[in-house]
C-alpha positions in Angstrom: 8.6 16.7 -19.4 5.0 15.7 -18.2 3.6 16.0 -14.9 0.8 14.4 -13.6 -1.2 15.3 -10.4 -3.5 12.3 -9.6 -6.9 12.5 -6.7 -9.5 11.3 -5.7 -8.6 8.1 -3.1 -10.4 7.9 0.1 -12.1 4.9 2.2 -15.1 3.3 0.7 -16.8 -0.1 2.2 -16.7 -3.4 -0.2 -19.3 -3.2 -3.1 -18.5 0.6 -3.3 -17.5 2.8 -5.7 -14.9 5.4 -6.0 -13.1 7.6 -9.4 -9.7 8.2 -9.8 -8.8 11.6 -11.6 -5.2 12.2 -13.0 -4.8 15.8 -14.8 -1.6 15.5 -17.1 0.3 19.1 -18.2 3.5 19.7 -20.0 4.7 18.2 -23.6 1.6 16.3 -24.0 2.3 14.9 -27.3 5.0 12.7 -26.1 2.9 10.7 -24.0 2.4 6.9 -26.1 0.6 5.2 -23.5 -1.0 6.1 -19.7 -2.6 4.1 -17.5 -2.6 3.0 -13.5 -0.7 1.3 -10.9 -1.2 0.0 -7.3 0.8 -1.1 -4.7 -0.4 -2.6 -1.7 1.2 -2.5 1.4 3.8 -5.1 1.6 3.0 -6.5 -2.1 4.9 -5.1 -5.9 3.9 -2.6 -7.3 1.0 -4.2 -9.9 -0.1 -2.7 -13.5 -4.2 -2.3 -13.1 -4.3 -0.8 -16.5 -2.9 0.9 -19.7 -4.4 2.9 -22.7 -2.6 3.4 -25.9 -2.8 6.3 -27.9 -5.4 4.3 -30.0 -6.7 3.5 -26.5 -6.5 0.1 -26.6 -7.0 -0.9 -23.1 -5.1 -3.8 -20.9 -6.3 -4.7 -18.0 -5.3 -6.7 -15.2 -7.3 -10.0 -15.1 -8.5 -8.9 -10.9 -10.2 -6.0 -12.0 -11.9 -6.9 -15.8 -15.1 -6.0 -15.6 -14.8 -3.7 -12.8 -12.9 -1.0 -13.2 -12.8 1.3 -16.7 -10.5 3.9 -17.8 -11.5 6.6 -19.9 -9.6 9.9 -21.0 -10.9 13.5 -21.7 -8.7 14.7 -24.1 -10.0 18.6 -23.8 -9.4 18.9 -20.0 -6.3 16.6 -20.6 -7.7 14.4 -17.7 -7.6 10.5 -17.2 -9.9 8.7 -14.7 -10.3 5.3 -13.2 -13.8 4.3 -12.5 -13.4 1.6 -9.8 -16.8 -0.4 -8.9 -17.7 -3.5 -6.7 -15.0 -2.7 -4.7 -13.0 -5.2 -2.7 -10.7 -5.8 0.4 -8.2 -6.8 -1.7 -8.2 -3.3 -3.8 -6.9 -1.4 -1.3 -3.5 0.0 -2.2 -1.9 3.3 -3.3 -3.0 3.6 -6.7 -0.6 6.1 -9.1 -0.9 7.1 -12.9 1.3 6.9 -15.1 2.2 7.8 -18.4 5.4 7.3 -20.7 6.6 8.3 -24.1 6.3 6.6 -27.6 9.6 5.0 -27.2 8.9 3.6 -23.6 12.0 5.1 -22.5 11.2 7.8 -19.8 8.0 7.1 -17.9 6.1 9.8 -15.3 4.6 9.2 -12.1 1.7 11.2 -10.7 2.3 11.4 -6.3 -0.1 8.7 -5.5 -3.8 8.1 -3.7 -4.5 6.1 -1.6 -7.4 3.6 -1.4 -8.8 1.8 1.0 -11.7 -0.4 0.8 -12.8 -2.0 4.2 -15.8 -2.2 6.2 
């Protein structure tokens, strides 16, 4: 089992900046990939982003260049550094991580973002 305890939403105005933290705990070395997703109210739930264990990155074509993950392996910690925000980014953004086989995947609770002015 992994949990995952994700932070750090809030409201920002567009062209702002905001980080996403994610603190992972449990059987760790099961984890194959992590990442983020967003949902936006009324729209699916959208991949913004995976790492592999090689962290090989994939990110959504509306945020290249904007947002970056990154991982801390000592704190056992995964952020989302989200810059030139837009409108458009507001959603509930949740981490994610599943294991090597891509069978069982684990959800932090959510945080929400808004970006308006």
């Amino acid at each position: 089992q992994v949990q995952l305890v994700d932070s750090g939403g809030g409201l920002v105005q567009p062209g702002g900046s905001l980080r996403l933290s994610c603190v992972a705990s449990g059987n760790l070395a099961t984890i194959g990939a992590m990442g983020w997703y967003r949902q936006g109210a009324g729209k699916q739930r959208e991949l913004v982003v995976s790492m592999d264990s090689a962290e090989k990155t994939n990110y959504t074509e509306a945020v290249k260049g904007r947002f970056a993950i990154s991982r801390d392996h000592v704190k056992n910690e995964m952020y989302l550094q989200m810059n030139s925000l837009k409108p458009e980014d507001t959603a509930v953004y949740s981490c994610f991580a599943r294991n090597w086989a891509a069978s069982r995947f684990y959800w932090g609770q959510g945080t929400p973002v808004t970006v308006s002015s």
